[in-house]
C-alpha positions in Angstrom: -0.8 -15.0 -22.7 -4.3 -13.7 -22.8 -5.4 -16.7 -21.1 -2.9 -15.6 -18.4 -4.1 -12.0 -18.3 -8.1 -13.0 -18.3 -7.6 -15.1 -15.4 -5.6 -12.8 -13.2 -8.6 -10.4 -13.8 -11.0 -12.5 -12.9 -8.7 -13.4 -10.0 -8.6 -9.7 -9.4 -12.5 -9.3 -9.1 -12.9 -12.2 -6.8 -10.9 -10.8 -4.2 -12.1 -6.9 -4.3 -15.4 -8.9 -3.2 -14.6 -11.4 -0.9 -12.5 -8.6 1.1 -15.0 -6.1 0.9 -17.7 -8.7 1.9 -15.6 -10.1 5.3 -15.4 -6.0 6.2 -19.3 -5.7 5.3 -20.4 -9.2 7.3 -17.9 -7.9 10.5 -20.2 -4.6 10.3 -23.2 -6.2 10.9 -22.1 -8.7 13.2 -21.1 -5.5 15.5 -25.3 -5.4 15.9 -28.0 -4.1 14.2 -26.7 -1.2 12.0 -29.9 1.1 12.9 -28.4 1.5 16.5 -25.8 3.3 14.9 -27.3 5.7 13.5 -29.7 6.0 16.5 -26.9 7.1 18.6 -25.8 9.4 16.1 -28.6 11.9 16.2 -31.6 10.2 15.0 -34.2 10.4 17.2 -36.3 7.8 16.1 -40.0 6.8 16.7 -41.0 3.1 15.8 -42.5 4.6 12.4 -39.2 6.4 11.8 -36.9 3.2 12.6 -39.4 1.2 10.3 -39.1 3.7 7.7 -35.0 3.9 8.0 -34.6 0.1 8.3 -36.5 0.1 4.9 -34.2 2.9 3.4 -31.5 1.1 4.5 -32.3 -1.8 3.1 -31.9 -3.6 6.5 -34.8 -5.3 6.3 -33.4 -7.7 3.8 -30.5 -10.3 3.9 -27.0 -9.4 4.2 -26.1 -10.9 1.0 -28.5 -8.8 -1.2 -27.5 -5.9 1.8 -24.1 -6.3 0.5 -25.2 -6.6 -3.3 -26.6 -3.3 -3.1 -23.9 -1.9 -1.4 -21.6 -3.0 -4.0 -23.6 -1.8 -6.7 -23.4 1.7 -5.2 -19.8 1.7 -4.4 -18.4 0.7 -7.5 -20.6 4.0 -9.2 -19.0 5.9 -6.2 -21.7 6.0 -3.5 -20.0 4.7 -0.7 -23.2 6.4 1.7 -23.0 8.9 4.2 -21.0 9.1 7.3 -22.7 8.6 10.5 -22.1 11.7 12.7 -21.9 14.7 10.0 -23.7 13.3 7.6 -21.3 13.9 4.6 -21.0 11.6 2.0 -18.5 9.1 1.8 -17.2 9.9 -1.4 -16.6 13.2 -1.1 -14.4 12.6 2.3 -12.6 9.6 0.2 -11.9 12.0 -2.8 -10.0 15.1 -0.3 -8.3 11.9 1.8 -6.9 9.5 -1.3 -5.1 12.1 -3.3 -2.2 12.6 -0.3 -2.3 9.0 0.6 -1.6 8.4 -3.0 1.0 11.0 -3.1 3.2 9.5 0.1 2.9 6.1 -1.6 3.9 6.5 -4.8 7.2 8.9 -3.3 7.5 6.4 -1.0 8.1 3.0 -3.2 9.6 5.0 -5.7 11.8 6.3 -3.2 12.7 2.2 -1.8 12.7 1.2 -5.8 15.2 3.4 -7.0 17.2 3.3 -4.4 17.2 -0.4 -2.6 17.8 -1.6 -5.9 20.8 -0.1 -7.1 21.8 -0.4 -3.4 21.4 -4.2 -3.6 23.2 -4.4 -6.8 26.1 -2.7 -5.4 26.3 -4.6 -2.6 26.3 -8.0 -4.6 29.5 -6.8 -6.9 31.0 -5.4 -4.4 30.6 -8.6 -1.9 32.7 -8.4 1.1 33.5 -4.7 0.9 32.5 -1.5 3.1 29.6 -1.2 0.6 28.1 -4.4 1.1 28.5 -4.0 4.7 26.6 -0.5 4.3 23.9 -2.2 2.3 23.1 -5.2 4.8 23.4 -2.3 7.8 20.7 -0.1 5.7 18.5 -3.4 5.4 18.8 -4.7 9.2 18.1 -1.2 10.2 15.0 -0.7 7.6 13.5 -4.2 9.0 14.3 -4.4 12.7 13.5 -0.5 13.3 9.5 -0.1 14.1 8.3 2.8 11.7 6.6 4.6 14.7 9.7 5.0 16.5 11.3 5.9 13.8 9.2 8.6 13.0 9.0 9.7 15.8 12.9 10.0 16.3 13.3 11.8 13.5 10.4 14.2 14.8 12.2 14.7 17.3 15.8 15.1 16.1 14.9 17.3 12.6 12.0 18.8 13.6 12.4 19.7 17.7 16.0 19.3 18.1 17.6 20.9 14.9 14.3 22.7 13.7 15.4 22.2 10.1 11.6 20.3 9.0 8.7 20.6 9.9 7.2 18.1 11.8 4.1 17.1 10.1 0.8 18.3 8.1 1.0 18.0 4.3 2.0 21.7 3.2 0.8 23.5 0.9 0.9 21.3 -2.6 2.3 18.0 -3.8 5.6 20.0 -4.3 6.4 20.9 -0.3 9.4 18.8 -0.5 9.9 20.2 3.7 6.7 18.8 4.4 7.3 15.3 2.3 10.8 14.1 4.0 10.6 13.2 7.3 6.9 11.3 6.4 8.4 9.8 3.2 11.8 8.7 4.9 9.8 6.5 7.3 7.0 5.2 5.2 9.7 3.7 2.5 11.9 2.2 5.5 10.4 -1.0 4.7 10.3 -1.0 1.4 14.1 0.1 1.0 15.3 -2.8 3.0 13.3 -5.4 1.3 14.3 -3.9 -2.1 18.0 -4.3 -0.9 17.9 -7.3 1.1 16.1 -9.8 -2.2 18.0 -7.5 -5.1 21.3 -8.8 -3.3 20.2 -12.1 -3.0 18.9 -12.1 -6.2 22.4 -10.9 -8.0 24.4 -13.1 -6.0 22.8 -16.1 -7.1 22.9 -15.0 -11.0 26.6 -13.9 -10.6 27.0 -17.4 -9.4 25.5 -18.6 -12.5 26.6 -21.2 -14.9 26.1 -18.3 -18.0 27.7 -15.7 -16.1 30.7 -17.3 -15.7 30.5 -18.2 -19.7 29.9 -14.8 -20.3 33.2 -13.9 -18.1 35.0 -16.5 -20.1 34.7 -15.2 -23.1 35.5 -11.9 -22.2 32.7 -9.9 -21.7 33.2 -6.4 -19.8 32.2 -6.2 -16.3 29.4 -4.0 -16.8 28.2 -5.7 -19.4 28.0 -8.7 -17.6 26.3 -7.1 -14.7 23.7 -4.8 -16.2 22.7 -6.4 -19.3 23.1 -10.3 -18.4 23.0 -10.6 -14.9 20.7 -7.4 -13.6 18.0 -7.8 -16.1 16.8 -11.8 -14.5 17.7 -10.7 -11.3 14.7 -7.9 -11.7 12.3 -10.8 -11.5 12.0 -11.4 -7.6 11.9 -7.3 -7.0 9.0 -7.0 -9.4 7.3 -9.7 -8.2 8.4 -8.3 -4.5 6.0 -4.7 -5.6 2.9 -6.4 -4.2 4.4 -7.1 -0.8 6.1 -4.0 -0.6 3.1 -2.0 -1.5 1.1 -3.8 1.3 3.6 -2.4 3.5 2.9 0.8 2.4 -1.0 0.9 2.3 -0.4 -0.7 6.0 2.2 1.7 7.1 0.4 4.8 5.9 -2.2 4.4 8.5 0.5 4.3 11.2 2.8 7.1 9.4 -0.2 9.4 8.3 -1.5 9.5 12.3 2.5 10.5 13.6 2.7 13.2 11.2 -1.1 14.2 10.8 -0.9 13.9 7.5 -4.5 14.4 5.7 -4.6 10.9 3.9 -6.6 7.8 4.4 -4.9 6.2 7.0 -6.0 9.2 9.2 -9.5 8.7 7.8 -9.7 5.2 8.9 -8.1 5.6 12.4 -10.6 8.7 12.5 -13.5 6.5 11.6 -13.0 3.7 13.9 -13.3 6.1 16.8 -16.2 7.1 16.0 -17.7 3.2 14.9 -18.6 4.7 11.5 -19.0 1.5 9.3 -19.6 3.7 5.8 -16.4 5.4 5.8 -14.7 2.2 7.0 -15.9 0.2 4.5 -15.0 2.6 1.7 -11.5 2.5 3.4 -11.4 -1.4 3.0 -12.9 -1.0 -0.8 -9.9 1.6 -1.7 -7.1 0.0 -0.3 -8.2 -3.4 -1.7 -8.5 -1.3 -4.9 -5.3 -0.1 -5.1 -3.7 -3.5 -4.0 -5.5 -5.9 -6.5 -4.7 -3.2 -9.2 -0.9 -3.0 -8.2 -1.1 -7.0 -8.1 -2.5 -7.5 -11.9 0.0 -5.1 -13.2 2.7 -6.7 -11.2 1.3 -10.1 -12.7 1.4 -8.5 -16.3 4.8 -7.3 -16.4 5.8 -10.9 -14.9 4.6 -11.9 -17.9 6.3 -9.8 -20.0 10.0 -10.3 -18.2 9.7 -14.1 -18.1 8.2 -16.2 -20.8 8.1 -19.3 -18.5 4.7 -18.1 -17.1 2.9 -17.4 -20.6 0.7 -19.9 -20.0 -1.9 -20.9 -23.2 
């Protein structure tokens, strides 16, 4: 079990660096970094660009470039931005608090309700409410979140005027502000977490033990919730990791429709304006937050199924 742990760590560490090290070798293979911050007010003499390069640190190779990069960003230095001059950190510490706040409502929104949902619609097979859960999972996967969002824009928010149609409010308690963004970030997320719980409960109703269980006359819901729901929790839990890439991947797209103030809107913000710091920090977040979702995913694994306790 430690074993296990240690090596999905170390696992973890290896891929915050090679991600962070494709985005910081694409930065430089844009051109020479210095032009960047030429065009972004310097006006620089030869003296000045020798003396910048040097500050920089781009007169040395990329792989001790990046090593001092890396050293920086994981104390919090992520640099300054190119056209205000701000630091990185400070920008990334206002953005990642809302992004945050939309996830986690978000896949706690598609958890506790895609799975129950799925459950349902297993023990109730063939019936109007498995027919309601397969509808809610086609509709979550085969409608684009974009267009989504935008239709309910449109039909809450212009049509009815009951919400409002984006911005963050005034706290982390606006619940007008939060439902229309969190509604079509968790889209996804709710129909996977229906789609593979049903699948999942279908196969262990269809179990050998299951039907023992019935046999010897074991209550429904006992059967259900404590032998049957409890292994088929495995493939959602593993199935956080993918739906939390949705989300990190859909906040960009959901935080630009309802100009929410998040890090999605930073990084759409910063690749307009070619500014490679704040990008980069975007990149070192995200990967943050998905290795770190990924190693507790791999923990609890663990924990729910002794077949992986590796020595």
């Amino acid at each position: 079990m430690r074993n296990f742990i240690l090596r999905r760590f170390l696992f973890a560490i290896v891929s915050v660096i090679v991600a962070t090290f494709a985005v910081f070798l694409i930065s430089r293979a844009a051109g020479d970094p210095l032009h960047l911050y030429a065009n972004s007010g310097y006006g620089l003499s030869e003296e000045g660009e020798r003396v910048l390069r040097k500050k920089l640190a781009l007169d040395r190779p990329v792989v001790v470039q990046y090593g001092l990069w890396l050293g920086r960003a994981v104390t919090g230095d992520f640099g300054e931005t190119l056209l205000e001059r701000k630091p990185v950190s400070r920008i990334v510490t206002q953005k990642l608090p809302a992004t945050i706040h939309l996830g986690l409502l978000a896949l706690l929104g598609s958890f506790m309700i895609g799975i129950p949902l799925g459950v349902l619609s297993a023990v109730k097979r063939g019936t109007v409410f498995d027919y309601f859960g397969r509808f809610i999972a086609l509709l979550g996967q085969g409608v684009p979140q974009f267009w989504l969002g935008l239709t309910l824009i449109f039909i809450f928010a212009v049509q009815l005027r009951m919400l409002p149609a984006g911005l963050r409010g005034d706290g982390i308690f606006d619940l007008p502000h939060l439902v229309l963004p969190t509604i079509t970030l968790m889209s996804g997320g709710l129909a996977y977490y229906t789609r593979i719980t049903r699948a999942a409960m279908l196969q262990v109703l269809d179990s050998e033990y299951v039907r023992l269980a019935r046999a010897k006359g074991v209550s429904n819901n006992m059967v259900i919730w404590k032998h049957a729901f409890k292994v088929a929790t495995i493939q959602p839990l593993t199935g956080i990791t993918i739906a939390l890439t949705g989300l990190l991947d859909g906040a960009i797209l959901v935080e630009t429709i309802f100009a929410w103030p998040g890090m999605g809107d930073m990084a759409i913000t910063a690749v307009g304006n070619n500014d490679f710091p704040v990008l980069q920090a975007c990149v070192f977040m995200f990967t943050l937050l998905y290795v770190a979702s990924t190693f507790l995913c791999d923990v609890l694994y663990a924990f729910i199924d002794p077949r992986i306790r590796y020595d």
